[in-house]
C-alpha positions in Angstrom: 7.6 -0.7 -7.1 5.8 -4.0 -8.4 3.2 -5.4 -5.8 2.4 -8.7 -5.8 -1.0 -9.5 -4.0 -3.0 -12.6 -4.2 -6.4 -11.9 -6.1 -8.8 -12.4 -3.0 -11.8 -14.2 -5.7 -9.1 -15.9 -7.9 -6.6 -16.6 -5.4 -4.3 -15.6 -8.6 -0.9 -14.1 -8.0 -2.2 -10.1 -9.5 0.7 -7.5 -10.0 0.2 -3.9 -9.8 3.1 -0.9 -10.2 2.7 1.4 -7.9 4.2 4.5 -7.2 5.6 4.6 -3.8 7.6 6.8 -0.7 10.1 5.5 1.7 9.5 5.9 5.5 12.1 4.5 7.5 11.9 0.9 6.8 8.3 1.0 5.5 7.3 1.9 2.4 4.2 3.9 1.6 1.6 4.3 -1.3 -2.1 5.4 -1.4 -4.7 3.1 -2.6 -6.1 5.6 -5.0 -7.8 4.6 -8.5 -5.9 7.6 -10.4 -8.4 10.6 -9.0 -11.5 8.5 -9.6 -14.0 6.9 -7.4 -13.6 3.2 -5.8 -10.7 1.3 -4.4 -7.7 -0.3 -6.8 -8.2 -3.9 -6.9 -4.4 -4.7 -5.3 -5.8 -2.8 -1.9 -9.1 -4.7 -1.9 -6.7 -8.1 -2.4 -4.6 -6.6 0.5 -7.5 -5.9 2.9 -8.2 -9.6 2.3 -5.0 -11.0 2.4 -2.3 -8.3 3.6 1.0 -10.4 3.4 2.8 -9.4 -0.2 5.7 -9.1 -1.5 7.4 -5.8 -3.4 9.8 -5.7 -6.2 12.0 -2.5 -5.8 15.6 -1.7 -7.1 16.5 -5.4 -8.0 14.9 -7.0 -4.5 12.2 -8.8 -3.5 10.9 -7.5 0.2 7.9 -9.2 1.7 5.5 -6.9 3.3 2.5 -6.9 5.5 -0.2 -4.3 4.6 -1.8 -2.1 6.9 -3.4 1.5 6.8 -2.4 4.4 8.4 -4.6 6.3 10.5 -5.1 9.8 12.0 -2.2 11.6 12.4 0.2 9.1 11.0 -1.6 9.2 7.6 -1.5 13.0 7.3 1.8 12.9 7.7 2.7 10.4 5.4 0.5 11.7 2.8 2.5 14.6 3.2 5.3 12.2 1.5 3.8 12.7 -1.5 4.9 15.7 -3.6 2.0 18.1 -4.9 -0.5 16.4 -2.9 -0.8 19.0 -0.4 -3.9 20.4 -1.6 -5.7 17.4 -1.6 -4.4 16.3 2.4 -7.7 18.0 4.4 -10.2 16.4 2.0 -8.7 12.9 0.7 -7.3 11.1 3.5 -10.9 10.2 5.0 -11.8 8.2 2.5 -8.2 7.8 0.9 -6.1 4.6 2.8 -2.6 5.5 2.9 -1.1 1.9 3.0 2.0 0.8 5.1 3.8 -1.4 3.5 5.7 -3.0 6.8 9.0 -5.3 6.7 7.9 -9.3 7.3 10.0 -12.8 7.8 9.5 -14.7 4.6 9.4 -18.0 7.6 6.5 -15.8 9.5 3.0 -17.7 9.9 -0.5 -16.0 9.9 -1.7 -15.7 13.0 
């Protein structure tokens, strides 16, 4: 999928292809920087500013970002083929990132 995020220092429209899993109406990625340390920039310019929109299969969704937690983000990083190994020790300090359905007429609030 193509994100689209504002740059949170820029206020830039940023892009960023990310690989991604469906989960009901949600769709889920992992703000990882390939296997090294840090965050990706597009999940620092979503902890700022979480309302984005996703190019996927000829659409254009707009999403509200928010990470999963505890049990929910074991599970969905179980979503993610051959990452088993890695569940236990990455999804403390890895954000699994909800990608959730939004009104393109919704406000901030």
């Amino acid at each position: 999928m193509r994100l689209h995020t504002v740059g949170r220092k820029s206020g830039q429209e940023r892009i960023a292809i990310l690989g991604y899993q469906p989960d009901g109406e949600n769709l889920v990625t992992v703000a990882m920087n390939g296997w090294g340390e840090g965050d990706p920039q597009w999940w620092l310019n979503l902890q700022a500013n979480p309302d984005a929109t996703v190019e996927l299969k000829g659409q254009t969704r707009a999403v509200r970002a928010r990470t999963a937690e505890g049990e929910e983000a074991t599970r969905l990083w179980a979503l993610f083929p051959g990452n088993a190994p890695y569940v236990e020790t990455r999804t403390t300090r890895t954000p699994v990132v909800v990608l959730e359905p939004r009104s393109t007429s919704s406000t901030q609030g």
